[in-house]
N, C-alpha and C positions, 0 to 999 in steps of 0.2 A: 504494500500500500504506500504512496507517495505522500509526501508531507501535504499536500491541499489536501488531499480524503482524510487524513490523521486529525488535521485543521478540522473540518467539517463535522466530522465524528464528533470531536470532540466539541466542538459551538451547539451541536444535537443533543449528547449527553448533557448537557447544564441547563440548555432548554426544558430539560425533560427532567432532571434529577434536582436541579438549583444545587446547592450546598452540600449534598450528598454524591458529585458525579464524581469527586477525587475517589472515594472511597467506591464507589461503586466498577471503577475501571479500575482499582487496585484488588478487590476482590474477580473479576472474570480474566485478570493478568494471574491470578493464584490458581484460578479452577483451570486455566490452561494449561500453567506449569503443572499440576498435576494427572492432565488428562494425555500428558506428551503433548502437547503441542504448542513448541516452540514459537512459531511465525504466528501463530493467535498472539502469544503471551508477549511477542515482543512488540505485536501491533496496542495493546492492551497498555504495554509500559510507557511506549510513546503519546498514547493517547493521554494517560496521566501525566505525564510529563506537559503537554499543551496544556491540561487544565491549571498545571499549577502557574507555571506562567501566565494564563489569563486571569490567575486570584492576584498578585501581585505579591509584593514581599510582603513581609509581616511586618507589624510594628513592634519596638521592643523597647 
């Protein structure tokens, strides 16, 4: 999957999840690793990887 569909996924998941779509792509990146399948889980990691960049940093 190419960075725009990663992008896309990921703008879909927050639409649909709000606040819960980090965790929710960090859970179907776990049930891949466990199901073998690598190119899901790594599609998955990158997915959460765009959402957290779209949350922005954190305050501290």
């Amino acid at each position: 999957m190419n960075a725009a569909d990663i992008s896309a996924l990921a703008r879909q998941l927050f639409e649909s999840q709000g606040a819960k779509a980090i965790a929710v792509a960090a859970q179907k990146a776990a049930s891949f690793v466990e199901a073998g399948d690598k190119e899901q889980a790594e599609t998955w990691r990158r997915v959460r990887a765009v959402l957290q960049e779209m949350q922005g940093p954190h305050e501290s």
